[in-house]
Every structure is written in structure tokens, then in C-alpha cells.
N, CA, C and O atoms as CSV, one atom per row, in Angstrom:
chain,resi,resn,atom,element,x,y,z
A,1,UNK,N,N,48.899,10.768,24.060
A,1,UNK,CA,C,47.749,11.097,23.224
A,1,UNK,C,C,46.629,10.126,23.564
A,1,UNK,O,O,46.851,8.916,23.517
A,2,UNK,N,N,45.388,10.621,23.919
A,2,UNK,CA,C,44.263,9.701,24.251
A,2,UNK,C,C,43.375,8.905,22.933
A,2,UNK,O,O,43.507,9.148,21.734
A,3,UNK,N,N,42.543,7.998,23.503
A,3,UNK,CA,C,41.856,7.434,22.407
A,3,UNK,C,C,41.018,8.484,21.845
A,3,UNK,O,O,40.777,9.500,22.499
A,4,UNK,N,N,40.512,8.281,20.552
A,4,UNK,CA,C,39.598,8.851,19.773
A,4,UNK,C,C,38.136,8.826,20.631
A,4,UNK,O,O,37.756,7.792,21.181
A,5,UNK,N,N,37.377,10.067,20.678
A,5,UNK,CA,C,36.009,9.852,21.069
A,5,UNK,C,C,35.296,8.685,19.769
A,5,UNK,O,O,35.677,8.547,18.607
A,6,UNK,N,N,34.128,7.957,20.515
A,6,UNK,CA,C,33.631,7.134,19.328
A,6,UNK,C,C,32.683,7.957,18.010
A,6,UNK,O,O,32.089,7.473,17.047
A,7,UNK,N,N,32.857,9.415,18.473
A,7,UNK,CA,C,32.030,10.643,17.245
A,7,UNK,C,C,33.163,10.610,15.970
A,7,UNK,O,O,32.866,10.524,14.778
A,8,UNK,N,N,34.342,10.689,16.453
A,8,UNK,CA,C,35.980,11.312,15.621
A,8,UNK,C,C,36.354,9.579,14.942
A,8,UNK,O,O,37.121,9.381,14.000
A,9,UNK,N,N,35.443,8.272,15.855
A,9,UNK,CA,C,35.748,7.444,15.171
A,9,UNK,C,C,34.857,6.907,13.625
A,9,UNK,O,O,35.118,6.284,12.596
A,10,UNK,N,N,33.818,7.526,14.190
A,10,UNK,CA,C,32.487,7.264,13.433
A,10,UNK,C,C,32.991,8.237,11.999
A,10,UNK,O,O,33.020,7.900,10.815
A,11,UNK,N,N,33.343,9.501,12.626
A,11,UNK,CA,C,33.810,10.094,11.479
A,11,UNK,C,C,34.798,9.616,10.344
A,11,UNK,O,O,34.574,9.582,9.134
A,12,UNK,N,N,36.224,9.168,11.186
A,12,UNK,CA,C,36.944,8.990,9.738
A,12,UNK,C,C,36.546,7.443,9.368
A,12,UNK,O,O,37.319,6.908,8.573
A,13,UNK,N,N,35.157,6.441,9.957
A,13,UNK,CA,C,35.141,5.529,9.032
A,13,UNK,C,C,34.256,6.129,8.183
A,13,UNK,O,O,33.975,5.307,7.311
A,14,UNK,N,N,33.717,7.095,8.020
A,14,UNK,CA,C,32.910,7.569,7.155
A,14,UNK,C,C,33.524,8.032,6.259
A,14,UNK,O,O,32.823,8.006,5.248
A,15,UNK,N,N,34.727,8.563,6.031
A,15,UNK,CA,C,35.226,8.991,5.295
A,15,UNK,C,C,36.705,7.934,4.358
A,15,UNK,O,O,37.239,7.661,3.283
A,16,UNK,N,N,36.692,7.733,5.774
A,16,UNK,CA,C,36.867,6.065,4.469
A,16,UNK,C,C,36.312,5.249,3.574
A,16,UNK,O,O,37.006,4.593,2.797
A,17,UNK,N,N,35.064,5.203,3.584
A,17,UNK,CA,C,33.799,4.283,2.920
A,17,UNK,C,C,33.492,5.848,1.856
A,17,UNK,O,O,33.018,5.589,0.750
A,18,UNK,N,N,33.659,6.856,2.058
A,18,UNK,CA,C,33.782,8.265,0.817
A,18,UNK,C,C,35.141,7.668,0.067
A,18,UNK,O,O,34.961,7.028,-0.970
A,19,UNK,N,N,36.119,7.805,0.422
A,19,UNK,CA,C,37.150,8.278,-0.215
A,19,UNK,C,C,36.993,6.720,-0.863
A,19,UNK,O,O,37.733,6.640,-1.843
A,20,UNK,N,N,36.386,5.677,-0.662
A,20,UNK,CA,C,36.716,4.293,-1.324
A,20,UNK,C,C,35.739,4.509,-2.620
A,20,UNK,O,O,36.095,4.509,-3.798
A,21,UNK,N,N,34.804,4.639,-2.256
A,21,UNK,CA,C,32.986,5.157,-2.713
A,21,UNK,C,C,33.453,5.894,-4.421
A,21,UNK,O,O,33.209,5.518,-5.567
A,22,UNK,N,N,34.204,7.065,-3.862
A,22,UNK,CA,C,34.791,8.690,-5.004
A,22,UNK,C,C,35.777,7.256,-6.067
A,22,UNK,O,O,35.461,6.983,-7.225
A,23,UNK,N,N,36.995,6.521,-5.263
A,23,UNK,CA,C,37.666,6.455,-6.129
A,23,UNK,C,C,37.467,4.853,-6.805
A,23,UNK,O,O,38.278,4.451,-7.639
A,24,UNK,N,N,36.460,4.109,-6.412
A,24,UNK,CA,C,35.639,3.141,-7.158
A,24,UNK,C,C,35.027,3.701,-8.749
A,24,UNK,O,O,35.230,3.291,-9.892
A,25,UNK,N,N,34.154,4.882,-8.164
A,25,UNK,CA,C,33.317,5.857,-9.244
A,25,UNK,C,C,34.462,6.083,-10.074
A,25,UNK,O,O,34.379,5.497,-11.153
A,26,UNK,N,N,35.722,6.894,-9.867
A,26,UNK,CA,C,36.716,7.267,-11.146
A,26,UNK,C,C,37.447,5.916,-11.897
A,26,UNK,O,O,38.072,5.970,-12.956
A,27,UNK,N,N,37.212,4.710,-11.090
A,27,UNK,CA,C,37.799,3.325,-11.609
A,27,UNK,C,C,36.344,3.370,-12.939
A,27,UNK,O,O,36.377,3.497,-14.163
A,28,UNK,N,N,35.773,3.284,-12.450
A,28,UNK,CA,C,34.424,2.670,-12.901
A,28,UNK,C,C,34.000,3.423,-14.461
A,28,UNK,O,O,33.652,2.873,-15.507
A,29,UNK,N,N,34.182,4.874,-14.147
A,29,UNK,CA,C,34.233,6.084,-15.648
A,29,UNK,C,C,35.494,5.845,-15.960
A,29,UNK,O,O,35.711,5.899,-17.171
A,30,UNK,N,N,36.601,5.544,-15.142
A,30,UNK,CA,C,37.862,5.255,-16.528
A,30,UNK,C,C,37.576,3.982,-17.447
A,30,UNK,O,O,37.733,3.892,-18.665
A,31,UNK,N,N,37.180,3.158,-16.676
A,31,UNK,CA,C,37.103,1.505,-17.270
A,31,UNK,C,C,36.372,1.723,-18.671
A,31,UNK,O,O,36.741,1.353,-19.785
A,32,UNK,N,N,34.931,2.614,-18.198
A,32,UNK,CA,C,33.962,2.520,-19.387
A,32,UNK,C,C,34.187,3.544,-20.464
A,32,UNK,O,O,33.463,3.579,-21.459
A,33,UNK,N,N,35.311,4.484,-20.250
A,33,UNK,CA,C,35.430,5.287,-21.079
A,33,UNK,C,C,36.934,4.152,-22.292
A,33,UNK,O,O,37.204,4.044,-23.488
A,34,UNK,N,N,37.349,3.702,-21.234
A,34,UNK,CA,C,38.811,2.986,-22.203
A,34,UNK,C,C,37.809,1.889,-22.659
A,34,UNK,O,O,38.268,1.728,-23.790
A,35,UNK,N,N,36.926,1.152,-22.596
A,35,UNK,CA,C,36.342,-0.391,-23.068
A,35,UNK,C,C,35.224,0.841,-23.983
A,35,UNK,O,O,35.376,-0.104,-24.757
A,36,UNK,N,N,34.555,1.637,-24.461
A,36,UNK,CA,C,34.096,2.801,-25.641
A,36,UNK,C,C,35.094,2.752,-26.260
A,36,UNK,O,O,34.928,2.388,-27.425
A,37,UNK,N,N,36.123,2.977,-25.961
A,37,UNK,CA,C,37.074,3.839,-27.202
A,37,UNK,C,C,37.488,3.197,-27.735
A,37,UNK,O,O,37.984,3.601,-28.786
A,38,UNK,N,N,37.587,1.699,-27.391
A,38,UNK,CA,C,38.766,0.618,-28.241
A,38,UNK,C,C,37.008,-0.095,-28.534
A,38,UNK,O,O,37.017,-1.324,-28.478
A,39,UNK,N,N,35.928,0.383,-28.754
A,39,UNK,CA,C,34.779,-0.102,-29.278
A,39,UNK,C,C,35.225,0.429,-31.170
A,39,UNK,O,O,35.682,1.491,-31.591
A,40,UNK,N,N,34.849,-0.807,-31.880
A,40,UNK,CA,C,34.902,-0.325,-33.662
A,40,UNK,C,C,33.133,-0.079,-33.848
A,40,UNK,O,O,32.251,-0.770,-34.358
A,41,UNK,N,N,33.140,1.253,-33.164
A,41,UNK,CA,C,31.523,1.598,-33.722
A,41,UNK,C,C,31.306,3.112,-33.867
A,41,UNK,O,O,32.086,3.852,-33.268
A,42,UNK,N,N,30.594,3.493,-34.401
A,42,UNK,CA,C,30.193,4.867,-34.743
A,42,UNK,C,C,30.113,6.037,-32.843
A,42,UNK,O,O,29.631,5.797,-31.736
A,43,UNK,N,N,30.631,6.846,-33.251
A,43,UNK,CA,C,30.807,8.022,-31.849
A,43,UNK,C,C,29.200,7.691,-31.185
A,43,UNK,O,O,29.065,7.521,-29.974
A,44,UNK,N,N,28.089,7.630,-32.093
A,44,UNK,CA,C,26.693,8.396,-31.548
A,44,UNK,C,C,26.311,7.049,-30.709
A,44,UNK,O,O,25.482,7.105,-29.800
A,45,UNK,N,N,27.028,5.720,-31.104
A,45,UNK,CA,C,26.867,4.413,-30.745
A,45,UNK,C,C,27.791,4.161,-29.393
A,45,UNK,O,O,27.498,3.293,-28.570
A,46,UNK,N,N,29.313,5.310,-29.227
A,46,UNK,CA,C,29.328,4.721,-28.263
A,46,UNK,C,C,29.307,5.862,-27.030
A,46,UNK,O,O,29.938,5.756,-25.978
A,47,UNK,N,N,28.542,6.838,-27.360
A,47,UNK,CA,C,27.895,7.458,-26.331
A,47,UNK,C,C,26.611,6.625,-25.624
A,47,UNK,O,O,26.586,6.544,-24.396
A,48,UNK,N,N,25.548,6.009,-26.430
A,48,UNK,CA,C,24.919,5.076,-25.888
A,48,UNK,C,C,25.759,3.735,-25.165
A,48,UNK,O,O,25.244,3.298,-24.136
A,49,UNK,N,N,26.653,3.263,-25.512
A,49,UNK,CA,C,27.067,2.145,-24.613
A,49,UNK,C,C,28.064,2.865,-23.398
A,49,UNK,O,O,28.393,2.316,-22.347
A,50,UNK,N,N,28.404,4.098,-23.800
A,50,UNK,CA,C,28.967,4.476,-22.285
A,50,UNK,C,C,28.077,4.724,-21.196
A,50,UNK,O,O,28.310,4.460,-20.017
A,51,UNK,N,N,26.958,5.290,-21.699
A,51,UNK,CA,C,25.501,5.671,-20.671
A,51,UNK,C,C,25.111,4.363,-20.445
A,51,UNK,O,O,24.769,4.349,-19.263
A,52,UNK,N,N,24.937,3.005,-21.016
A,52,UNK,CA,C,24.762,1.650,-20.506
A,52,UNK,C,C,25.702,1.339,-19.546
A,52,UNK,O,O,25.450,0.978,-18.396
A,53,UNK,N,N,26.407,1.434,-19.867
A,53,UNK,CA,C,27.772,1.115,-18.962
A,53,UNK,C,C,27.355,1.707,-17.600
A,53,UNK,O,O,27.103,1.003,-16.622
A,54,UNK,N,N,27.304,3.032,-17.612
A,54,UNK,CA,C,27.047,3.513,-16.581
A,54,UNK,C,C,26.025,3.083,-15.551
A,54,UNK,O,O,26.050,2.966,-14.326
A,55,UNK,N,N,24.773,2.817,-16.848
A,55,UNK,CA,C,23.291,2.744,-15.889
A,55,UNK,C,C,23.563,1.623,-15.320
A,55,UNK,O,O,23.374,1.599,-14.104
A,56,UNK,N,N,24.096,0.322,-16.003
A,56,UNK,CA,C,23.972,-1.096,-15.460
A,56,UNK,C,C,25.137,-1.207,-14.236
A,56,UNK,O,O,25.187,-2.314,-13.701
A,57,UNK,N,N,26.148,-0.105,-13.697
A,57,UNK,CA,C,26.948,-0.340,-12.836
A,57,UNK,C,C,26.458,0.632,-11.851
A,57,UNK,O,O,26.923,0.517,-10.717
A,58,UNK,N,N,25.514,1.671,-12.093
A,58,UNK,CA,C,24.421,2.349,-10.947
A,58,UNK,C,C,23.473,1.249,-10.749
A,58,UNK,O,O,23.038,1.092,-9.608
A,59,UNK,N,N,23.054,0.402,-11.760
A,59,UNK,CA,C,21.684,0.092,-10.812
A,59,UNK,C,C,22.432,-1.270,-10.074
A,59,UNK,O,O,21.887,-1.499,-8.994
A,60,UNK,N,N,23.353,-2.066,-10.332
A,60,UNK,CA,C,24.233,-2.793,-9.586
A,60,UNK,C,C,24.204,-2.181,-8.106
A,60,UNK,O,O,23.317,-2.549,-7.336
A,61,UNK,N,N,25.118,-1.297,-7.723
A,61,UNK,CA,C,25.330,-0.444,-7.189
A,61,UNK,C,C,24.026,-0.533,-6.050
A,61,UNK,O,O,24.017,-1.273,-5.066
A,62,UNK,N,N,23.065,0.306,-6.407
A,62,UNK,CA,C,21.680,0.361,-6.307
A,62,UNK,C,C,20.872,-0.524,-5.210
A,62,UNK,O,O,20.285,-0.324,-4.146
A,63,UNK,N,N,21.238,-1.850,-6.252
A,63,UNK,CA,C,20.851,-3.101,-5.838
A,63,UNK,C,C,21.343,-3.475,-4.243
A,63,UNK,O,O,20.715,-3.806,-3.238
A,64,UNK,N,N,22.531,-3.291,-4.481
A,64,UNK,CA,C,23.240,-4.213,-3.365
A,64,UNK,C,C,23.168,-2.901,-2.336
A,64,UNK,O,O,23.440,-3.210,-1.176
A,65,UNK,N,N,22.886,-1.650,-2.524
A,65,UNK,CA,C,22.571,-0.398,-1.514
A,65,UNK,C,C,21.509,-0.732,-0.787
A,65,UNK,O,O,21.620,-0.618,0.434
A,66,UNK,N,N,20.166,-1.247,-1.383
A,66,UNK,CA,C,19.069,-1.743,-0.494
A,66,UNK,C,C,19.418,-2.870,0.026
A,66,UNK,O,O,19.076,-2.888,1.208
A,67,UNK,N,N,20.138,-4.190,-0.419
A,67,UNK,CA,C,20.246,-5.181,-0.026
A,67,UNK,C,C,20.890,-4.907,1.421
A,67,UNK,O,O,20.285,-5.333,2.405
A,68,UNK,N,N,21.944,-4.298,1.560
A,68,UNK,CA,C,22.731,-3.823,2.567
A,68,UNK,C,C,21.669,-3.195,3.980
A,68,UNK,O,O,21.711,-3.616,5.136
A,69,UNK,N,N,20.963,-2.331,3.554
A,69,UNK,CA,C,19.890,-1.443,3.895
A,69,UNK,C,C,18.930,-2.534,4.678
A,69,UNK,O,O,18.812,-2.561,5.903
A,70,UNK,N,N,18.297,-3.386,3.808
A,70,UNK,CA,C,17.957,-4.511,3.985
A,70,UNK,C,C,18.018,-5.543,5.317
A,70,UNK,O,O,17.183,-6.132,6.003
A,71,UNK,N,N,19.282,-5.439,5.292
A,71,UNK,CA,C,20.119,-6.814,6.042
A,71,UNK,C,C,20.124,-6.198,7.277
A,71,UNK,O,O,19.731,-6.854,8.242
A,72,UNK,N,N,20.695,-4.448,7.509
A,72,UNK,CA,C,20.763,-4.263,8.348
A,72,UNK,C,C,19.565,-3.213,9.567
A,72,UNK,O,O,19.609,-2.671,10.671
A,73,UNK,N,N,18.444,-3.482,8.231
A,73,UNK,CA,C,17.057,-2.948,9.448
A,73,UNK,C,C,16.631,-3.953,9.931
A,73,UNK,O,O,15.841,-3.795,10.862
A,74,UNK,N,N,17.061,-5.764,9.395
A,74,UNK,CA,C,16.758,-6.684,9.613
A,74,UNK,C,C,16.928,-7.355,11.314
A,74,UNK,O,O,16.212,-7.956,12.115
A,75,UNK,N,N,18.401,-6.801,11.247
A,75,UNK,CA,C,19.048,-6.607,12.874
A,75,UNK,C,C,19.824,-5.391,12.975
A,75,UNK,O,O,20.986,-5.548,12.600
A,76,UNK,N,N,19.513,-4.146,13.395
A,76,UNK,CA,C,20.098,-2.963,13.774
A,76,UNK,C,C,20.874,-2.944,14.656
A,76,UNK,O,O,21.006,-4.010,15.256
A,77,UNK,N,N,21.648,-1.850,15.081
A,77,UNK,CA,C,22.790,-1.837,16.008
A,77,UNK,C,C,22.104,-1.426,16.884
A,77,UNK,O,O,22.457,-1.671,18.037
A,78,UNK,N,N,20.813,-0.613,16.629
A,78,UNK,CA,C,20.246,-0.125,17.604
A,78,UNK,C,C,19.002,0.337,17.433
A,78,UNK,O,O,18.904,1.442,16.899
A,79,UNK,N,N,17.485,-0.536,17.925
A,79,UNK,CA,C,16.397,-0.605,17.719
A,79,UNK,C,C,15.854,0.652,17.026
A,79,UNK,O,O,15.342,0.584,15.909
A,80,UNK,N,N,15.989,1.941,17.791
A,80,UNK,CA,C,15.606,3.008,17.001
A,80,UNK,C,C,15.986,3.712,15.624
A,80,UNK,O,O,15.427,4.658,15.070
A,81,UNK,N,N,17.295,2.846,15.162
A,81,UNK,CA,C,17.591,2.620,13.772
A,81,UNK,C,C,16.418,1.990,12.539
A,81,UNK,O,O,16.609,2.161,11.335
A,82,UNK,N,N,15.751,1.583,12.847
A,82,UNK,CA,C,14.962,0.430,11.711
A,82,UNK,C,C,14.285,1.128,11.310
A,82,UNK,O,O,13.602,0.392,10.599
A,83,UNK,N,N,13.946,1.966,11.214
A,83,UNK,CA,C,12.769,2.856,10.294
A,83,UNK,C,C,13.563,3.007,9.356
A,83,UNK,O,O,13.586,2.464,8.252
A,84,UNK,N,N,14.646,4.238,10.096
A,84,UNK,CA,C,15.443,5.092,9.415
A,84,UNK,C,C,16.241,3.880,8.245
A,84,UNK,O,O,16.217,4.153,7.045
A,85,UNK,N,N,16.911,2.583,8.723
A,85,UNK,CA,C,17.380,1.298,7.444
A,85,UNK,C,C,16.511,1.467,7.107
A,85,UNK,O,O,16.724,2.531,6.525
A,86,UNK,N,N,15.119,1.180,6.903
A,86,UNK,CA,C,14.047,0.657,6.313
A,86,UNK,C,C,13.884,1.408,5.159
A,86,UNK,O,O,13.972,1.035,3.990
A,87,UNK,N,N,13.603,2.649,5.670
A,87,UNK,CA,C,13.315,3.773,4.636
A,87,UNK,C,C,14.394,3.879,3.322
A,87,UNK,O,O,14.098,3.830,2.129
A,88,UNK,N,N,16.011,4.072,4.055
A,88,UNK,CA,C,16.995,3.592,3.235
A,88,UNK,C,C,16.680,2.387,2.164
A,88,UNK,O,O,17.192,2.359,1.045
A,89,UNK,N,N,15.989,1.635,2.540
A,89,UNK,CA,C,16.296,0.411,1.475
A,89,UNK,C,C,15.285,0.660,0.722
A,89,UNK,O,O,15.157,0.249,-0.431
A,90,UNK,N,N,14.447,1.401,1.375
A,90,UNK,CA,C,12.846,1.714,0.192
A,90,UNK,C,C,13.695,3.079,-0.689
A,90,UNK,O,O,13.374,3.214,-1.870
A,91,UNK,N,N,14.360,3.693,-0.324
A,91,UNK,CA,C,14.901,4.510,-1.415
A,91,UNK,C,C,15.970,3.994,-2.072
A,91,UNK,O,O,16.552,4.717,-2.881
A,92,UNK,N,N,16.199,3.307,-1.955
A,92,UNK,CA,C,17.441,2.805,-2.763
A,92,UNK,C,C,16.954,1.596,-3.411
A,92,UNK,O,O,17.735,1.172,-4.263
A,93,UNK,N,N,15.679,0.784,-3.223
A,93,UNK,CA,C,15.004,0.341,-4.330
A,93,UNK,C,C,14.220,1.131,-4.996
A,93,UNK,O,O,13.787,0.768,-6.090
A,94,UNK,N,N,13.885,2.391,-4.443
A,94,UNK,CA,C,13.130,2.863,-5.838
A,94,UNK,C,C,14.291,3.699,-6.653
A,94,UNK,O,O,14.124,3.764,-7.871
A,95,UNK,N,N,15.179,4.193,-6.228
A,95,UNK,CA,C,16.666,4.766,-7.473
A,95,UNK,C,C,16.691,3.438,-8.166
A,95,UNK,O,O,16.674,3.348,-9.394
A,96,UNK,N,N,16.733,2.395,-7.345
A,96,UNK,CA,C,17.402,1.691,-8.542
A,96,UNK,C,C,15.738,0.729,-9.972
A,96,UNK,O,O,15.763,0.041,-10.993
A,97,UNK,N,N,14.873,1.215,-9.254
A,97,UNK,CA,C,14.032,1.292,-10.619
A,97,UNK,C,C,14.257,2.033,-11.207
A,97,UNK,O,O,14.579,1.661,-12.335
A,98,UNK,N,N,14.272,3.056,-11.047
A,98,UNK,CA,C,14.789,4.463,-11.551
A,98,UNK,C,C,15.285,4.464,-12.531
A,98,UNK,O,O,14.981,4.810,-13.673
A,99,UNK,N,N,16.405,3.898,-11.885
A,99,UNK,CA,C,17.832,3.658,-13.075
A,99,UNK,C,C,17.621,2.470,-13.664
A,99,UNK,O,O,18.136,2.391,-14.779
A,100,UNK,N,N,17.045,1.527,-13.300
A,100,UNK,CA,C,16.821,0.088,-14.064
A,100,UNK,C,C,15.772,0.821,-15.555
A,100,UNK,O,O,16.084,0.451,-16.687
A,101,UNK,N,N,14.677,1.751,-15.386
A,101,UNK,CA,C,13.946,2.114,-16.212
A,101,UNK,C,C,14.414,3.136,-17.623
A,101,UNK,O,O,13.887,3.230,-18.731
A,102,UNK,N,N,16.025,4.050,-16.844
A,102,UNK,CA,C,16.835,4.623,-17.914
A,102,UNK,C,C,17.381,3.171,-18.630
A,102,UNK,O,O,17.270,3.085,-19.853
A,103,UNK,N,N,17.830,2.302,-18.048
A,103,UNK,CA,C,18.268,1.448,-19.080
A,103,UNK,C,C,17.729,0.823,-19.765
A,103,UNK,O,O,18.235,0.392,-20.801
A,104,UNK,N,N,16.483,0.574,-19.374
A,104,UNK,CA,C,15.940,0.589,-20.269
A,104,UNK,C,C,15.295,1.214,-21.587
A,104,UNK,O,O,14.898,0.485,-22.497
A,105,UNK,N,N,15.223,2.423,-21.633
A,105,UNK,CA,C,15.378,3.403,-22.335
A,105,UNK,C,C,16.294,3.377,-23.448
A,105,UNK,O,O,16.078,3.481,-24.655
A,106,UNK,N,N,17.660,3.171,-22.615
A,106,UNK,CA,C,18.811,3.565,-22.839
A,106,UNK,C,C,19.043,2.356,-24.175
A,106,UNK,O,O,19.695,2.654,-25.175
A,107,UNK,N,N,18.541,1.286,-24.031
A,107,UNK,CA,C,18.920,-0.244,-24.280
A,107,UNK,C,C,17.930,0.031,-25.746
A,107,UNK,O,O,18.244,-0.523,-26.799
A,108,UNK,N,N,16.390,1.198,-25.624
A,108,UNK,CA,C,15.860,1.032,-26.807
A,108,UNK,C,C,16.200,2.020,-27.804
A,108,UNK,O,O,15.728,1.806,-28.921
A,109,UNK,N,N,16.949,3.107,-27.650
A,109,UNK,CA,C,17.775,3.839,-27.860
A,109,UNK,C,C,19.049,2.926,-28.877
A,109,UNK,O,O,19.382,2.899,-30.061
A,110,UNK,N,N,19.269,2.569,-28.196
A,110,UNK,CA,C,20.554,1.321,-29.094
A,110,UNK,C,C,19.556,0.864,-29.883
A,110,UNK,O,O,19.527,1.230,-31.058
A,111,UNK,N,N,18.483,-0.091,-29.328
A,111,UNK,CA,C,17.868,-1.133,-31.193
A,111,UNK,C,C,17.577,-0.234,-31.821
A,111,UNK,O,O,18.001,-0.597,-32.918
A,112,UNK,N,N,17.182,0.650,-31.962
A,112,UNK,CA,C,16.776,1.466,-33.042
A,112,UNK,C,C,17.732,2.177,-33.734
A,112,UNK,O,O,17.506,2.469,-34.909
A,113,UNK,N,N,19.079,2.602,-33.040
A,113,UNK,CA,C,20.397,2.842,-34.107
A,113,UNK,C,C,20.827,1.397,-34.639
A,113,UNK,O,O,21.597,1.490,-35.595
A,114,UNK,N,N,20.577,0.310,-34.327
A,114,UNK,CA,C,21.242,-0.834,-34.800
A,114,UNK,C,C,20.233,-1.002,-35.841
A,114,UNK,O,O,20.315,-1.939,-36.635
């Protein structure tokens, strides 16, 4: 059996960094759904801290997506890459205003039930 072309290799690391990606995300909604439920607060209270939960581990997320983005238009694998990082990290800092701005929302949403 011969080596993998480097296309079939490119592929299943891609799908490794998915399948890690998918089952981080179901760690991440189990965690915040079990740390809600053993919350002693009203249902409407902890629908707001599950949507916190959420926003503050997207814009985490977010963060370190441009940082990454970042680092690597900084030195590319391959010169005609750097736009294309670049652009990446400009969209993935503006999602994560995005989402930094639902939580905030989200956060005034809570003082005002408290």
C-alpha cells in the first residue's frame, strides 16, 4: 500500500481538527447545561446564564481564532497565503465583537432580572 497523496493527507487532518472542534462543542453544552441545572435560581434566570455560558466560551473561542489567524499570516507556509490569514483574523475579530456585544446584552438582561 503506497503513501497518502499530501491532498488525502491534508484531508483527514482536517477532519481531525472537525471531529475534535464537534466534540469540544458537545463537552462545552453538556458542561453548561449540568453547572444551570444544579444552579438554585429561577428557570427564566438560568436560561440567561446558559446563553452567558455560551457567549463567553464563543467569544473565548473567537479570540484565540484570530490570534491563531494572526500568528500565522504573520509567517505563512506559503506567501500567497497572507491575505487569505489576514482576512481570517479580521473575521474572526469582528464575530468575536459580535459575540462580545451579545454578552453584553446578555449580561444586561441578567441586572435587570436581579
Amino acid at each position: 500500500m503506497g503513501e497518502a497523496s499530501p491532498e488525502a493527507k491534508a484531508a483527514a487532518a482536517e477532519e481531525v481538527v472537525l471531529n475534535a472542534a464537534v466534540a469540544f462543542a458537545g463537552q462545552v453544552v453538556a458542561a453548561a447545561q449540568q453547572a444551570v441545572s444544579k444552579a438554585d435560581v429561577p428557570e427564566a434566570l438560568q436560561g440567561l446564564m446558559l446563553r452567558q455560558y455560551y457567549l463567553e466560551t464563543a467569544a473565548l473561542c473567537l479570540r484565540r481564532l484570530a490570534e491563531s489567524y494572526e500568528g500565522a499570516a504573520a509567517d505563512p507556509p506559503q506567501p500567497d497565503l497572507r491575505d487569505l490569514l489576514a482576512d481570517g483574523a479580521r473575521r474572526a475579530s469582528e464575530a468575536s465583537a459580535a459575540v462580545e456585544a451579545l454578552g453584553d446584552l446578555s449580561l444586561d438582561l441578567l441586572d435587570r432580572l436581579l
